[in-house]
DRENTI-923233 format. One record per residue (C-alpha): x, y, z. Coordinates in steps of 0.25 Angstrom, whole numbers, padded with zeros to 4 digits, always signed. Each point is the difference from the previous one (the first is absolute). Last residue first. Layout:
BEGIN
XYZ
...
END
This chain:
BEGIN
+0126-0479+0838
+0010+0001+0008
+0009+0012-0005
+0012+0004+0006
+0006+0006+0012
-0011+0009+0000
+0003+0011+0009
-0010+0009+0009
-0002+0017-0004
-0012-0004-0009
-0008-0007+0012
-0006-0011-0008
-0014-0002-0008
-0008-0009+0006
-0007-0014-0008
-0009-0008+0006
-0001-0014-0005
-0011-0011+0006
+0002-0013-0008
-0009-0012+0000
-0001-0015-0001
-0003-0009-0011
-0006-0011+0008
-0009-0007-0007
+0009+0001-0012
+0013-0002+0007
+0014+0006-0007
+0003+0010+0011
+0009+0010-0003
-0007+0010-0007
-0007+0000+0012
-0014+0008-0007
-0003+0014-0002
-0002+0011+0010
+0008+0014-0002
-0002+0012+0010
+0005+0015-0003
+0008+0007+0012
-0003+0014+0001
+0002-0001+0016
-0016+0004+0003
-0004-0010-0011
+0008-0011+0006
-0007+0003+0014
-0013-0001-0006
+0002-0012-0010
+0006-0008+0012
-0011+0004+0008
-0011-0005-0009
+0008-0012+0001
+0000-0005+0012
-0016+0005+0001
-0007-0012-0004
-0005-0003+0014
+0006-0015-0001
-0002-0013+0001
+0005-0010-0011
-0010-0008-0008
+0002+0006-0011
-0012-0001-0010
-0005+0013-0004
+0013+0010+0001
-0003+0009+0011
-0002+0015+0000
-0001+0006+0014
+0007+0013-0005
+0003+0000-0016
+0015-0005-0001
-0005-0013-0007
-0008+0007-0008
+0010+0006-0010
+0008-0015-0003
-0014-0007+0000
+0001-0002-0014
+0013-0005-0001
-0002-0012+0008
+0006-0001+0015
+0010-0010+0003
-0004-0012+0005
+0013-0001+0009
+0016+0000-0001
+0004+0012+0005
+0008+0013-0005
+0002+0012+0008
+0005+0012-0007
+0007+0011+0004
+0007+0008-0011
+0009+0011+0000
+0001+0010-0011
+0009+0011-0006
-0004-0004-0014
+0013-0005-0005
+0007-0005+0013
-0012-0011+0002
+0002-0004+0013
-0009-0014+0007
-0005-0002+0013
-0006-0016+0002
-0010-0005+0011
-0003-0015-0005
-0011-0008+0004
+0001-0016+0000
-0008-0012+0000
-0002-0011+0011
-0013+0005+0003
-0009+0006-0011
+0003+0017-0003
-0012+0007+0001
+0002+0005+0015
+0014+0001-0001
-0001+0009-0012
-0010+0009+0008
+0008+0001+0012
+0013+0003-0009
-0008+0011-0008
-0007+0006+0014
+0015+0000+0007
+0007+0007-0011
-0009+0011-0001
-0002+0003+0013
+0016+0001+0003
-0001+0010-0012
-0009+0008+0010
+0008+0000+0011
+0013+0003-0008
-0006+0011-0006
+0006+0002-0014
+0013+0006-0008
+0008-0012-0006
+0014-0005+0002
+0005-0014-0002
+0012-0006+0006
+0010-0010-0004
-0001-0014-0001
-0012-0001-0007
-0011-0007+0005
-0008-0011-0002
-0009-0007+0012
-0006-0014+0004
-0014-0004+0008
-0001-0015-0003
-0016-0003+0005
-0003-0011+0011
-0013+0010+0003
+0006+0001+0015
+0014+0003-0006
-0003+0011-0010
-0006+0007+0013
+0013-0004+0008
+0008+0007-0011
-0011+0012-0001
+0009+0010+0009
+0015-0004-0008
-0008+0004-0013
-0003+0015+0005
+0016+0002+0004
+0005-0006-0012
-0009+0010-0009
+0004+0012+0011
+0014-0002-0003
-0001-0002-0014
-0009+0014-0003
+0009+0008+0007
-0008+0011+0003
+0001+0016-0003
-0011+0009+0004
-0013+0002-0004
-0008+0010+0008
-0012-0002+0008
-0011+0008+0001
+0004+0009-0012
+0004-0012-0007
-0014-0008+0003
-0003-0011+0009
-0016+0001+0003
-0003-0010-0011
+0013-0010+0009
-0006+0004+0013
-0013-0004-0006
+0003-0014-0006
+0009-0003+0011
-0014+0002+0010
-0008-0008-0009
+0011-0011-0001
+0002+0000+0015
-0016-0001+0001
+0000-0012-0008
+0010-0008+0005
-0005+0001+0015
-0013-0005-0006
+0007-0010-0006
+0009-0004+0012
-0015+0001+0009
-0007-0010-0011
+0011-0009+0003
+0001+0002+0014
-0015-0004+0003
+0000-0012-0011
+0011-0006+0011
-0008+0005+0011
-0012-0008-0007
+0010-0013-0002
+0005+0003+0013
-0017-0001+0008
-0003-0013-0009
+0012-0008+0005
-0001+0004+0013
-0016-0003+0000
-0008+0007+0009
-0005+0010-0013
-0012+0010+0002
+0013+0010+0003
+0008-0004-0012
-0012+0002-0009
-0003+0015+0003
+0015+0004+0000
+0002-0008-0014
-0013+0008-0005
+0005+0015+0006
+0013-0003-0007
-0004-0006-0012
-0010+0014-0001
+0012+0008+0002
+0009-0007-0012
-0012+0003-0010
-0007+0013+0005
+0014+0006-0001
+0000-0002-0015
-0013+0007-0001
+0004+0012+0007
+0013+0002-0008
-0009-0001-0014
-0009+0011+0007
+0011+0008+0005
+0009+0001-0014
-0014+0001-0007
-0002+0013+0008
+0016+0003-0002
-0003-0002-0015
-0011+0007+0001
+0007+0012+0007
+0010+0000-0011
-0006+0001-0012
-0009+0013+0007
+0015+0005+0004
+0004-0004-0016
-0015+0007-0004
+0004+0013+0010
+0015+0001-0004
-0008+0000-0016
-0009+0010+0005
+0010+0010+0008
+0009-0001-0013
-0012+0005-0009
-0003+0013+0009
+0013+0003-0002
-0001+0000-0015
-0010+0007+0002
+0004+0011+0008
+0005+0008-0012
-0012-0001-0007
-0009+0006+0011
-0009-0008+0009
-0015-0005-0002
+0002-0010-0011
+0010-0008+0007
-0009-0006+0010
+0005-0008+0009
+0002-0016+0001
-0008-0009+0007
+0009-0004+0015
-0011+0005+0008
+0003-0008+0016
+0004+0013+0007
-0011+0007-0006
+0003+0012-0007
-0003+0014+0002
+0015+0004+0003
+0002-0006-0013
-0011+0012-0005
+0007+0010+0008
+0013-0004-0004
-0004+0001-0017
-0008+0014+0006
+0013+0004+0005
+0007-0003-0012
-0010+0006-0007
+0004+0012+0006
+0013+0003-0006
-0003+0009-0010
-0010+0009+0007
+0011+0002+0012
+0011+0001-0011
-0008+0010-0006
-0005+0008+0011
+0015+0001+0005
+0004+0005-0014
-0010+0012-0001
+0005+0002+0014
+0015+0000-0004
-0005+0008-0013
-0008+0010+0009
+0013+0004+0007
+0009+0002-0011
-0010+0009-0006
-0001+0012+0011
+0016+0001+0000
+0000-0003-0015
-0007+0012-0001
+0011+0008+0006
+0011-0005-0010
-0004+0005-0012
-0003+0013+0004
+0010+0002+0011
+0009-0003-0011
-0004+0007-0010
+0002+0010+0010
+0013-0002+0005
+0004+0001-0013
-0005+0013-0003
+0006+0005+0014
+0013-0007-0003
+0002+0005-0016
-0004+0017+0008
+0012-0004+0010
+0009-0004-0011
+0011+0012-0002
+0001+0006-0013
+0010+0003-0010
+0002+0008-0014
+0013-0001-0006
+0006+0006-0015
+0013-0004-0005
+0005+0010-0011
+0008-0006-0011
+0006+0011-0009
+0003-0010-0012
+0013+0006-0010
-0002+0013-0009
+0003-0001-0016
-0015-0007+0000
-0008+0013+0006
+0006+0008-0014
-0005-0009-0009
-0013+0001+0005
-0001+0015+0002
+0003+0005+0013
-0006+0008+0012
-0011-0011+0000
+0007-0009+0008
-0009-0014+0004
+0013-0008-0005
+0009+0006+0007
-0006-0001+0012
+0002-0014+0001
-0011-0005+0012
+0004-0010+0010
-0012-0004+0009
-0005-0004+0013
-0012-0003+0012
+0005-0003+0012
-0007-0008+0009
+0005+0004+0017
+0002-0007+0013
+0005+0009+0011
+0013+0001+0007
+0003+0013-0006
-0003-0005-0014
+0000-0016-0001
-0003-0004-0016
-0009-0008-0008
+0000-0001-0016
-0008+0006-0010
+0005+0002-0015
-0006+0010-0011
+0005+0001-0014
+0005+0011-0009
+0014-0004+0000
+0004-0012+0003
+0001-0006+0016
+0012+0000+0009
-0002-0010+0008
+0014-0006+0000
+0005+0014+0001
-0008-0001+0016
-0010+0012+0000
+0003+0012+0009
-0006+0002+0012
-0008+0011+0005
+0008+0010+0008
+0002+0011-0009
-0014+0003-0001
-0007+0008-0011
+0008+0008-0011
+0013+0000-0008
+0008-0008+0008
+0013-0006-0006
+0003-0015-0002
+0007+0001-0014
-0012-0006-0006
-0006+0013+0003
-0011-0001+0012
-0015+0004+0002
-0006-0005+0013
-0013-0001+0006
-0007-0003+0014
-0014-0004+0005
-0003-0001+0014
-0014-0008+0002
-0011-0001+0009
-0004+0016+0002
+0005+0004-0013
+0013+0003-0006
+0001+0010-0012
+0005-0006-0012
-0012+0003-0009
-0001+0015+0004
+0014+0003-0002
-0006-0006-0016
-0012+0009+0000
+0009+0013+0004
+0010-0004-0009
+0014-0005+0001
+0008+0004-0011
+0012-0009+0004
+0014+0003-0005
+0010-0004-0009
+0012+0010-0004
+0006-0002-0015
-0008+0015-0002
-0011-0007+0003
-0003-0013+0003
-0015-0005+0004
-0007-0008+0012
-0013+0000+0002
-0006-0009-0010
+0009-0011+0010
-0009+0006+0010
-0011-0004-0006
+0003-0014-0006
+0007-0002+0017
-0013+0005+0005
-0007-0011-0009
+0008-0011+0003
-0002+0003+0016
-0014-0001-0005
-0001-0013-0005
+0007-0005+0013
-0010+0005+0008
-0011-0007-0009
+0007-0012+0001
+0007-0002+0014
-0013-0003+0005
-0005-0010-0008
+0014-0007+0004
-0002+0002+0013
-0015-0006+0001
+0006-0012-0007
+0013-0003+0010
-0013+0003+0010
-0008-0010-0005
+0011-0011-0002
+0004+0003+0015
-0017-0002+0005
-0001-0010-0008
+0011-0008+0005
-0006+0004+0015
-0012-0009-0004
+0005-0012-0008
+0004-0005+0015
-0013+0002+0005
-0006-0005-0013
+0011-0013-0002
-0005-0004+0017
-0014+0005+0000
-0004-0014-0011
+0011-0010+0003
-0004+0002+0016
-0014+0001-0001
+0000-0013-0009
+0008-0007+0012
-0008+0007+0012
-0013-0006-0006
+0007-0014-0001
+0002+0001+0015
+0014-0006+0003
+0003-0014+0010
+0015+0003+0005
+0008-0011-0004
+0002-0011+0012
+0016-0002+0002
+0006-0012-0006
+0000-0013+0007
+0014-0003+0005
+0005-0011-0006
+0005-0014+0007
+0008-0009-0006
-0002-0011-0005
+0004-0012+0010
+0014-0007-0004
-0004-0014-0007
+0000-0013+0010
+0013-0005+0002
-0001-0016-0005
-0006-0011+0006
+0002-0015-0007
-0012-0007-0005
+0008-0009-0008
-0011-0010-0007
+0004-0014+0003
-0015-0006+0002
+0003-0002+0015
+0006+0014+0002
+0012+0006+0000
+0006+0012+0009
END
């Protein structure tokens, strides 16, 4: 459809909705004393059984030296024992030395003297023989671990040349003969290493058992003495008045808490900020009602003392004015809240078509532009423009700058509604441009201050238009631009130019750049 100023106000689709999302599953609140309990039991109680497997790899390896020194010494001593006489070798096993290799209550101990060539010469047949690749040089002991009979055993061995240990022959002569090697064994089993081991175990580990305890408790008193002035910090809060907004002491709590304790005074100074604001918010509001409902209450007073017609529909006439104002101004306040109380988390943005809703809000305020005998007119691109935003909320917006342009702006002049793209930074840009005083450069910040009025209009108004054009534009990200009609070449009259500037939904297309 087309209205009487030409401007094509035809209805597009409106935007699909955003879609809804399921709010995400509320965390689990967690007690910060269970946090540092958890990070300071769980590494000891899992250090804990490590110990105890590194202590007794340790307690093993102590134990298996000392016995492990005398196997060595058995094998010396028999090895002193064994001779060749007569080209036989034998053992000339001592009493002292029988005595040696006698087992005892905890341990079996076994011994063997062999030929190089595998045959028995003393001790037990049945202990194993050395693998070739173990075979060690002469003169020095080895100790590897063997199964004898199903039973773990350390074996202590040796090679000797007999040969060279002769004293039968004169040096020369003991060179003619070739090495007589002899392997000489002497075994244990393990059960006296396990007892020692498992009391250096015992020894080790059962104070543990009484240490372990006292720590945890040593650590609960800790955490408990640690943390508690955070509960004195709630205590004193606690303490409060509901209306004490002076900042809390910081010298009375621990270093750490300091710097929270200094984010709960600058939230308490902005919500101190804010209350006055709100306090001037009510007070300023308060005063402005007075005006419109004391017109009221004196047109209703006068119209019942007149008789005269005339008289009695010029004071109801006065009557409906102040009425519209005061209706105008509570509509304003209650915009201005719902739009300080519209957050994301309260509302979520979701995708808008910026050109639709434009032509939408300009096609409500034709018959307005037409009672001030003002030419309402609108730009647009030809194509859509997407932006995220609250519909609602950006339908405020507009509607205060084109009431406030059309308010300023003299009969018989125009105000323009005008969207603009620029590809190259990702913007659209809504501005409204009309042809009025215009407003200096100085009074560009105050102009968006609540109930501020520029001294000397004569339009009516609450001074709020604007303050809730700043609000909602600040809650979208949109920056706001005020300088003068660039198009307007009048001096008295050099108009003014409202631009706010959104950035675009990055998944819609620019078809090319407008700007």
């Amino acid at each position: 459809m087309t209205d009487d100023h030409g401007a094509e106000l035809a209805i597009r689709p409106q935007a699909p909705e955003h879609p809804v999302h399921s709010q995400p599953p509320e965390k689990i609140q967690r007690s910060l004393f269970g946090e540092i309990l958890d990070w300071m039991l769980a590494p000891l109680l899992l250090l804990w059984p490590m110990s105890i497997a590194i202590t007794y790899l340790v307690a093993k390896s102590i134990a298996n030296q000392p016995f492990d020194r005398a196997l060595e010494d058995n094998v010396l001593v028999l090895s002193q024992q064994v001779k060749q006489v007569d080209g036989k070798v034998v053992t000339q096993m001592t009493s002292p030395a029988r005595d040696i290799l006698r087992a005892d209550d905890l341990d079996s101990i076994y011994f063997q003297v062999k030929t190089e060539h595998g045959d028995l010469i003393d001790g037990d047949k049945d202990l194993p023989t050395p693998p070739e690749e173990e075979k060690a040089a002469t003169g020095t002991v080895q100790i590897r671990n063997e199964t004898l009979r199903g039973i773990d055993i350390r074996i202590a061995y040796s090679y000797i040349n007999l040969n060279k240990t002769t004293s039968n022959f004169g040096t020369q002569n003991a060179e003619k003969y070739a090495p007589n090697l002899v392997l000489i064994q002497v075994a244990e089993t393990l059960e006296k290493r396990a007892v020692l081991a498992n009391e250096i175990i015992k020894g080790v580990i059962l104070p543990q058992f009484i240490i372990l305890p006292i720590a945890l408790a040593l650590v609960w008193f800790a955490l408990s003495r640690g943390l508690s002035p955070l509960a004195e910090l709630q205590h004193r809060i606690r303490a409060r008045r509901p209306d004490d907004l002076s900042p809390i002491d910081s010298r009375q709590v621990p270093e750490e808490i300091t710097p929270l304790v200094r984010s709960l005074n600058e939230m308490l100074e902005r919500l101190a900020q804010t209350i006055d604001i709100q306090k001037r918010f009510i007070a300023d509001a308060a005063h402005q009602m007075k005006t419109p409902l004391a017109g009221m209450r004196m047109q209703s007073e006068l119209a019942l003392r007149q008789t005269d017609q005339e008289e009695i529909h010029r004071s109801l006439l006065q009557l409906a004015k102040s009425s519209e104002a005061a209706t105008r101004l509570v509509n304003q306040l209650l915009t201005l809240a719902r739009a300080e109380n519209q957050t994301p988390a309260t509302k979520p943005l979701e995708p808008v078509e910026l050109t639709e809703l434009v032509r939408s809000t300009v096609h409500d305020w034709i018959q307005t532009s037409f009672s001030y005998q003002i030419d309402l007119g609108l730009e647009q691109p030809d194509f859509p423009v997407m932006i995220f935003g609250n519909p609602l909320m950006l339908r405020e917006l507009l509607s205060n700058l084109i009431d406030n342009a059309i308010r300023y702006t003299p009969k018989g002049m125009s105000v323009t509604v005008r969207i603009r793209v620029s590809e190259e930074q990702a913007l659209a840009i809504l501005e409204v441009e009309d042809n009025g005083p215009g407003i200096p450069v100085a009074e560009h910040d105050h102009v968006f201050e609540r109930f501020y009025r520029i001294l000397g209009s004569n339009v009516q108004g609450s001074g709020l238009g604007l303050s809730i054009v700043r609000e909602i534009a600040q809650q979208h990200n949109a920056p706001i631009e005020i300088m003068y009609n660039p198009r307007n070449q009048d001096a008295k009259f050099p108009g003014c130019l409202f631009r706010v500037s959104f950035q675009m939904n990055p998944h819609a297309s620019l078809p090319g750049d407008f700007s």
